[in-house]
N, C-alpha and C positions, 0 to 999 in steps of 0.2 A: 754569474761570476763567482769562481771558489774564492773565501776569504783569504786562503792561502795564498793568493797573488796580491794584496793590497799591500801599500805603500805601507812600509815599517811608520806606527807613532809616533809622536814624538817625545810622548811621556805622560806622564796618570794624566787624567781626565776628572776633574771634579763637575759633573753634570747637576749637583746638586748646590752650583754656587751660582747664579744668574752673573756674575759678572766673566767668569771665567767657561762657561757653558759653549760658547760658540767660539767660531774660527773657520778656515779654509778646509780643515779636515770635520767638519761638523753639516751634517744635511737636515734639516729641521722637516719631518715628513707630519705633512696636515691631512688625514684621515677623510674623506667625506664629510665634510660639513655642508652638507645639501639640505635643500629645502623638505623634502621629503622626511629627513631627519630629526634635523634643527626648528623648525618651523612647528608647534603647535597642531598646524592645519595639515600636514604632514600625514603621508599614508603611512608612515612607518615610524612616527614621532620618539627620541626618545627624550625621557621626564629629563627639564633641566638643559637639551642642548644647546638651546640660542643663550642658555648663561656662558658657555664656554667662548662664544666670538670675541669680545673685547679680550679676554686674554690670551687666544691664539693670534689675535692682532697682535699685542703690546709681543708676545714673543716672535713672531715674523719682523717685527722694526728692532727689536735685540740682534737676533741671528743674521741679517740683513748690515747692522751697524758693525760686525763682528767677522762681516766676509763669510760666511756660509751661504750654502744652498738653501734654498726654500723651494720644494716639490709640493705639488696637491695633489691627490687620488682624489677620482671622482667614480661611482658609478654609473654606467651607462648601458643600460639594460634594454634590449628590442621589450616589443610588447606579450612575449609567450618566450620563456626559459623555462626549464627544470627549478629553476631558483625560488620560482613562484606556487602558488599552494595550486593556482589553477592548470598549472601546467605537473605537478605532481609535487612541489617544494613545501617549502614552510613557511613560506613569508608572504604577504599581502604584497600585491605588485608594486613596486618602486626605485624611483629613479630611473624611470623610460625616458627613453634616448629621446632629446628634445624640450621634454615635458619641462613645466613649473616646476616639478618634485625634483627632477635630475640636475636644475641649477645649483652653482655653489650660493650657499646662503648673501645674500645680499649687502649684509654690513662684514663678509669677511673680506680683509684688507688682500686680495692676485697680485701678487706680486713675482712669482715666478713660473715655472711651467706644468705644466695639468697632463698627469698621464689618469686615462680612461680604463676602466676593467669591466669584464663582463658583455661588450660592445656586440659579440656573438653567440649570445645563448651561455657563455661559458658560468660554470659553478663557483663556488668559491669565494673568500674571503680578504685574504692579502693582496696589501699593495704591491705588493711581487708579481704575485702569478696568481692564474686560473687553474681550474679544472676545465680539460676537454671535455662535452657532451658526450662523443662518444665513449671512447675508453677509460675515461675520466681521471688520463695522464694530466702530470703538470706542462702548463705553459707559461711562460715568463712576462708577465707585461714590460713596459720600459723603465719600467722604476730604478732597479737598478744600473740599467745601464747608464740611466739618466745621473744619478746620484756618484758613480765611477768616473764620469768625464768629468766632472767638478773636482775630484781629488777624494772626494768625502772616504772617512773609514769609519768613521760613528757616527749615529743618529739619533734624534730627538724623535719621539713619533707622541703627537698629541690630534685630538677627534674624535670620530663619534665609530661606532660604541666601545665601550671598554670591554667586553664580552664577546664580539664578533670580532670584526674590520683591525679596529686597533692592535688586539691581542695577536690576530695571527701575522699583520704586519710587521707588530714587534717582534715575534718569534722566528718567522722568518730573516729578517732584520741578522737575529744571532745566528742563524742555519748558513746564512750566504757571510758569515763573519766581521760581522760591524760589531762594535759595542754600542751597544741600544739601548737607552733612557725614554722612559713613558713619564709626561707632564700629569699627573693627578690632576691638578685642578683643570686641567683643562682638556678633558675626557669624562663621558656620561656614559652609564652602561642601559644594555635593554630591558635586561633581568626579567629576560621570558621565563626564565625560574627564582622563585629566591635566592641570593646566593649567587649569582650567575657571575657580579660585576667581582666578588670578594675573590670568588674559584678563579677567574679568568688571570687576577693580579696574584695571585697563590703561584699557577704555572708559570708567569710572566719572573718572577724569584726566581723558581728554581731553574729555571732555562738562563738563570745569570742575568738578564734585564735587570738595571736601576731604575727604582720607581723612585722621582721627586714628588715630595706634596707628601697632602695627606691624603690619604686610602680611603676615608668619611667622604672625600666630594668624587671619588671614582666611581662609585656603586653604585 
């Protein structure tokens, strides 16, 4: 959906006030917080995720008291994709369709509806959309369309990691025209490089994204 069709604001947005943060125009988008993730025991663990669940909670019962949307992305990976290092990727296999790893973390509070990515081999990183296998065109998951029938025009995107998933959902997020706010505290990055989680909130600025929090618990 071009942003250029969303329903006119209604007026500034202070995403960095927890009292005034949410509303009917407001979709609070929750990032994979999967076991695979979040979880220690996790094939793909990142440092510090299961600290973010109590406060993606407490902000799902704010946005929820507030009349927003609450959306989750989950990964949902067959057992052989391009995305995997054994199939030619870069990443330890995770969040297969089914599996312990591919549940959403156990103490996060479901509260609204779960759109799935990746379900066909597909590449990529955003709660938006995939990469087709073959041509490695974008395709659209339901995210937005989900987040559109609600009324939303801005979002919150808080999850896991702040370097992958999050970053390109945020970015996306401003590509398809929402004003997009990222919760710092409650995003961990994977920081397959040094730097990885700092560089990722660096583009997330300048693509216009508001970061709340501090930048110390992102990283």
């Amino acid at each position: 959906m071009s942003g250029s069709l969303r329903v006119p604001r209604s007026g500034p947005w202070s995403a960095v006030d927890p009292g005034s943060r949410y509303g009917p125009q407001v979709g609070l988008v929750i990032v994979d917080v999967q076991n695979d993730f979040a979880d220690p025991a996790g094939s793909l663990h990142v440092r510090g995720g299961s600290e973010i669940v109590p406060l993606v909670n407490a902000e799902i019962e704010r946005a929820l008291q507030a009349g927003a949307a609450v959306v989750y992305t989950q990964d949902w990976h067959p057992a052989h994709t391009p995305h995997f290092a054994g199939d030619g990727g870069i990443w330890p296999a995770h969040c297969v369709q089914g599996t312990w790893g591919a549940a959403l973390h156990p103490r996060l509070s479901v509260r609204g509806p779960i759109v799935r990515k990746g379900a066909h081999g597909e590449d990529g990183y955003s709660g938006f959309s995939m990469r087709d296998q073959a041509g490695g065109h974008p395709i659209p998951t339901g995210l937005d369309t989900t987040l559109a029938r609600g009324g939303a025009t801005r979002i919150v995107v808080c999850g896991l990691a702040t370097d992958y998933c999050v970053k390109a959902t945020a970015l996306d997020g401003v590509r398809l025209g929402y004003e997009t706010a990222v919760l710092l505290d409650a995003v961990r990055a994977v920081e397959l490089r040094p730097g990885d989680g700092n560089r990722a909130l660096d583009e997330l600025v300048a693509a216009g994204v508001v970061l709340v929090g501090d930048r110390t618990r992102a990283g």
